[in-house]
Z-matrix of the N, CA and C atoms (Angstrom, degrees):
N
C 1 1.442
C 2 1.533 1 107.86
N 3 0.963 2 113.02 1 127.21
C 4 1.630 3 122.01 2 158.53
C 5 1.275 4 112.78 3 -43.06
N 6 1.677 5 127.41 4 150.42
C 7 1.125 6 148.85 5 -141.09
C 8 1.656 7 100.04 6 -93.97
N 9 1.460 8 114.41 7 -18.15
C 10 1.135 9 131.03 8 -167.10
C 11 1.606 10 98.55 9 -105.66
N 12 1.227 11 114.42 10 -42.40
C 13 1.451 12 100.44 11 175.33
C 14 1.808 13 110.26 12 118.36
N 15 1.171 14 101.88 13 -9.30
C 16 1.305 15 102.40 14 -161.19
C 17 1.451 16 110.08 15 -86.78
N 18 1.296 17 106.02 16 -55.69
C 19 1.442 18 111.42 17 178.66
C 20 1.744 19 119.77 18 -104.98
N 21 1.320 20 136.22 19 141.37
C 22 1.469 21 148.73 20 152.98
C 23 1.249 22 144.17 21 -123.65
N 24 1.490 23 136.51 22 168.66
C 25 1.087 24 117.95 23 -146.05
C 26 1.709 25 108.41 24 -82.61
N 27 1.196 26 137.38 25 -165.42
C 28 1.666 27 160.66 26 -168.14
C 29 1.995 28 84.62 27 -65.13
N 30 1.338 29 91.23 28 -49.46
C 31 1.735 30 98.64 29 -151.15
C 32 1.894 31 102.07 30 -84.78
N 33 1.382 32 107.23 31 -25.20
C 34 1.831 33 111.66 32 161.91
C 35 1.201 34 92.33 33 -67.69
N 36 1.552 35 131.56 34 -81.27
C 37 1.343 36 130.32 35 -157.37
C 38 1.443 37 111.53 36 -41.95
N 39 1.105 38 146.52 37 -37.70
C 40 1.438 39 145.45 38 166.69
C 41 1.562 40 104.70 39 -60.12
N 42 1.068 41 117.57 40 -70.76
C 43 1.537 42 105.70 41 178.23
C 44 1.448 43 129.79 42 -59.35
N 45 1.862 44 118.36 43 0.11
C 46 1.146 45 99.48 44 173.13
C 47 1.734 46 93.96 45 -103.90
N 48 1.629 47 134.63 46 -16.90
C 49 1.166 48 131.17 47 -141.24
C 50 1.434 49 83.82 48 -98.99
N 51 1.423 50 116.38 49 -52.90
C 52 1.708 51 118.51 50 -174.75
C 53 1.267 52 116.64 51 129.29
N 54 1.329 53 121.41 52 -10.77
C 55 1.250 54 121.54 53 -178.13
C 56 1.837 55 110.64 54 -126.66
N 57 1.348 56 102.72 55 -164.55
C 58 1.477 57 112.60 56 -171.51
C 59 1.637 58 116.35 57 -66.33
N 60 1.251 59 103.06 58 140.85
C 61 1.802 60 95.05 59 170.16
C 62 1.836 61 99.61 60 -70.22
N 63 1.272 62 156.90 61 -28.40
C 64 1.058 63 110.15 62 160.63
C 65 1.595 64 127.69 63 -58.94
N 66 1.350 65 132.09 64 -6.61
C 67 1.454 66 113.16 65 -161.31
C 68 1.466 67 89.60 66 -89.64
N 69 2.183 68 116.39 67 -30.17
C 70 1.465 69 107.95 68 -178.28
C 71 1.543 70 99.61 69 -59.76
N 72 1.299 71 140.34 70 -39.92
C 73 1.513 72 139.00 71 -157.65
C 74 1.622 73 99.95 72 -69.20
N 75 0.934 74 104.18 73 -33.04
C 76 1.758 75 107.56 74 -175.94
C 77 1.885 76 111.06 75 -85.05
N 78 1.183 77 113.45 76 -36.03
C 79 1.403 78 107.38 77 152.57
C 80 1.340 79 136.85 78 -71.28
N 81 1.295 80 108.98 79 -1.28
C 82 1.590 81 122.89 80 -173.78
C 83 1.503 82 90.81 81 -91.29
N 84 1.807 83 118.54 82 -49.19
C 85 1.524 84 119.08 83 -173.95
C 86 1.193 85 106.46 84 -62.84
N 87 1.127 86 137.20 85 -70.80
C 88 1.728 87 151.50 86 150.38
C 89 1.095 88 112.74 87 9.05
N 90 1.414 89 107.87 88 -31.31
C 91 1.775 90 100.94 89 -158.46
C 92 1.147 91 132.77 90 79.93
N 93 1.417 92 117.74 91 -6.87
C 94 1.431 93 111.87 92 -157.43
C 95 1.960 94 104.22 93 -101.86
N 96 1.413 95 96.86 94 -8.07
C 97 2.062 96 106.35 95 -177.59
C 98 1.860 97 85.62 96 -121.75
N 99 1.092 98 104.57 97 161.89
C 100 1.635 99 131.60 98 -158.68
C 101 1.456 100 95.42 99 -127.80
N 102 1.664 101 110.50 100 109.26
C 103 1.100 102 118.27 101 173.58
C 104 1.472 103 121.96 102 -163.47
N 105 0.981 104 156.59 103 -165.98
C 106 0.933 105 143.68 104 -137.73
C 107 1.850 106 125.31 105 170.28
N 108 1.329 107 152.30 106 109.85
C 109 1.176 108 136.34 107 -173.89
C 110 1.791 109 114.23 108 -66.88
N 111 1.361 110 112.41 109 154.02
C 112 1.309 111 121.32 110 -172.72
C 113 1.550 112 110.77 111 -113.89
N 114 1.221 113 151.23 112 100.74
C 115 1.001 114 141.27 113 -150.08
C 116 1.880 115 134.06 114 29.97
N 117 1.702 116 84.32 115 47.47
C 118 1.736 117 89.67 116 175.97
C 119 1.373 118 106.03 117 81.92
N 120 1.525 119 135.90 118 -32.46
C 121 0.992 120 131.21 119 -172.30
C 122 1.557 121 124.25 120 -101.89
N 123 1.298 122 103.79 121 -89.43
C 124 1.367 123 128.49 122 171.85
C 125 1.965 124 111.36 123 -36.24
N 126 1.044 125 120.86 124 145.30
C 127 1.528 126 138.63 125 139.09
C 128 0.749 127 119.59 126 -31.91
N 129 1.390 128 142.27 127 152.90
C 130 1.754 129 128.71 128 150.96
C 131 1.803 130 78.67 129 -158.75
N 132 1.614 131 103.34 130 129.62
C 133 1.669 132 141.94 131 -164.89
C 134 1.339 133 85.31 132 -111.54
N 135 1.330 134 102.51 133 124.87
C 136 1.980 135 111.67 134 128.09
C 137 0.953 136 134.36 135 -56.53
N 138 1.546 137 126.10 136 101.15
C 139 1.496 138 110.08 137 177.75
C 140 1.010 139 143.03 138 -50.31
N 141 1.835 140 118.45 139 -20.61
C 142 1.424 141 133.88 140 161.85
C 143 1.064 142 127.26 141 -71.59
N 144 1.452 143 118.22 142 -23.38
C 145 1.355 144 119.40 143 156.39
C 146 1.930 145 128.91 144 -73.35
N 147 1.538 146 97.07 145 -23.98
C 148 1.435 147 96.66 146 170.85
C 149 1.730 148 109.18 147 -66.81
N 150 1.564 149 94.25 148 -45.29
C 151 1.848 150 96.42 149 179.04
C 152 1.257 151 113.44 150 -27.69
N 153 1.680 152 103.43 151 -61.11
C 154 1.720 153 106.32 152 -149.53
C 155 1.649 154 84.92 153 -94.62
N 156 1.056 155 135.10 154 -3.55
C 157 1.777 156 113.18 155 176.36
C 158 1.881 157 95.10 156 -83.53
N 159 1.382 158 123.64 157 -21.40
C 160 1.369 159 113.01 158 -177.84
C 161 1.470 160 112.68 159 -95.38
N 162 1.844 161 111.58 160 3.61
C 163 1.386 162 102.69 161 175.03
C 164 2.159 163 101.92 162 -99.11
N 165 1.588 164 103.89 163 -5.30
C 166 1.163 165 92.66 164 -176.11
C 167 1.856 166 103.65 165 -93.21
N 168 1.404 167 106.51 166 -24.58
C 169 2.110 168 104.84 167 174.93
C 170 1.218 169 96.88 168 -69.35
N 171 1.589 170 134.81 169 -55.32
C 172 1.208 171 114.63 170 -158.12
C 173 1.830 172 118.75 171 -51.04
N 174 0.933 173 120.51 172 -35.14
C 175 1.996 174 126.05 173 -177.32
C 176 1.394 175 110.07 174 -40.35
N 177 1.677 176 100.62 175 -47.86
C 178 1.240 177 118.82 176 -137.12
C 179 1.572 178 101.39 177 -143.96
N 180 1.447 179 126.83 178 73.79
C 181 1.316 180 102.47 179 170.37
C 182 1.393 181 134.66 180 -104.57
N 183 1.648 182 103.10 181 55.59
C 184 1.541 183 112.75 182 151.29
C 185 0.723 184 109.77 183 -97.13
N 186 1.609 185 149.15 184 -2.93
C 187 1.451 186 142.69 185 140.86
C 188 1.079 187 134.57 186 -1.12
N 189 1.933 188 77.74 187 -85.08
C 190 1.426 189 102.62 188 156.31
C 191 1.715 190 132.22 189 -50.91
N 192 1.254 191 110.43 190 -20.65
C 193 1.557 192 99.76 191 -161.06
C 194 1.476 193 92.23 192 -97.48
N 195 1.642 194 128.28 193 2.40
C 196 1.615 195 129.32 194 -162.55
C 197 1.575 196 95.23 195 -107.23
N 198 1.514 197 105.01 196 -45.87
C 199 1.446 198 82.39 197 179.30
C 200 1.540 199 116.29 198 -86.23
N 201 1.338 200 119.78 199 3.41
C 202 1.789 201 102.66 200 175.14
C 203 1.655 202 91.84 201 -85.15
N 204 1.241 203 138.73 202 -30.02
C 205 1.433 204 133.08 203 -176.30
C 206 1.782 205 87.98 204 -56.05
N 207 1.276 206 126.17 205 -68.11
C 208 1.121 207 120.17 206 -148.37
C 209 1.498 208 113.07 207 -84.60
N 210 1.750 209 115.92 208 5.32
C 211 1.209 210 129.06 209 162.04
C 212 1.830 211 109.15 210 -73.79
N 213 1.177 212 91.33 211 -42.04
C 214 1.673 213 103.82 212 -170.14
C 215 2.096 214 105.22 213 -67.19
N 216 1.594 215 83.88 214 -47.94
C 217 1.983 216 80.13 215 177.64
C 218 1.402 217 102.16 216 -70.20
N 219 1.164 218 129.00 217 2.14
C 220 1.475 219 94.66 218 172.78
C 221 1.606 220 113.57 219 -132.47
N 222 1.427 221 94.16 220 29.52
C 223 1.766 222 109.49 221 165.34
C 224 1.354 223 102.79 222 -107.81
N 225 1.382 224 137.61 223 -4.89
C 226 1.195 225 129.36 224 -169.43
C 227 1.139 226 97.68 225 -99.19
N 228 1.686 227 115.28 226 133.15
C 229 1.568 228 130.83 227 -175.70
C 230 1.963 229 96.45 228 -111.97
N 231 1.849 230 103.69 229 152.47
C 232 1.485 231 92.53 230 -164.58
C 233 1.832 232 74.61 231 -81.97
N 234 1.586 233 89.39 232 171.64
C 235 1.534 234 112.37 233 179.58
C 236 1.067 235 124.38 234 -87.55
N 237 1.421 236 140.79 235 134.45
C 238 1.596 237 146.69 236 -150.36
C 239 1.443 238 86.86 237 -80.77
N 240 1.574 239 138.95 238 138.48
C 241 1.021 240 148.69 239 152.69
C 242 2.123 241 108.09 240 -66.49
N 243 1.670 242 104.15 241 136.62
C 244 1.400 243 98.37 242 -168.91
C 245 1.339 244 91.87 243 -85.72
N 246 1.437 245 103.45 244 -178.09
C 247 2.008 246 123.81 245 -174.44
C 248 1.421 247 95.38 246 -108.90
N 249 1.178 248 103.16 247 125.56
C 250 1.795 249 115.42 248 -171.73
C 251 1.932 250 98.15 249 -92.44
């Protein structure tokens, strides 16, 4: 976490939101979590956005279980057929 508090890494943001760093990685693409890269590499999370993304899974966690299904269908690439 930053010194300020505001922002942390892929692996804070899961432990404060409740769920997987892919579902934070997929809200970061989405648009819908506030984040940002840190030297080209790294993540960097809003912590206020982890708050309120873990006050909206906690109610309801088929939420959660719809968008990692629909994280997963749309990481799956079809498979290169081999050369016989």
């Amino acid at each position: 976490m930053t010194p300020d508090g505001k922002w942390c890494s892929v692996e804070e943001a899961c432990d404060i939101a409740g769920c997987t760093d892919g579902l934070i990685r997929l809200k970061i693409r989405d648009g819908k979590l506030e984040g940002f890269k840190f030297n080209g590499r790294a993540w960097m999370v809003s912590v206020d956005g982890c708050k309120s993304l873990r006050g909206q899974l906690a109610p309801n966690s088929n939420i959660r279980k719809a968008e990692a299904k629909a994280a997963a269908a749309r990481s799956k690439r079809p498979r290169k057929k081999l050369a016989k």
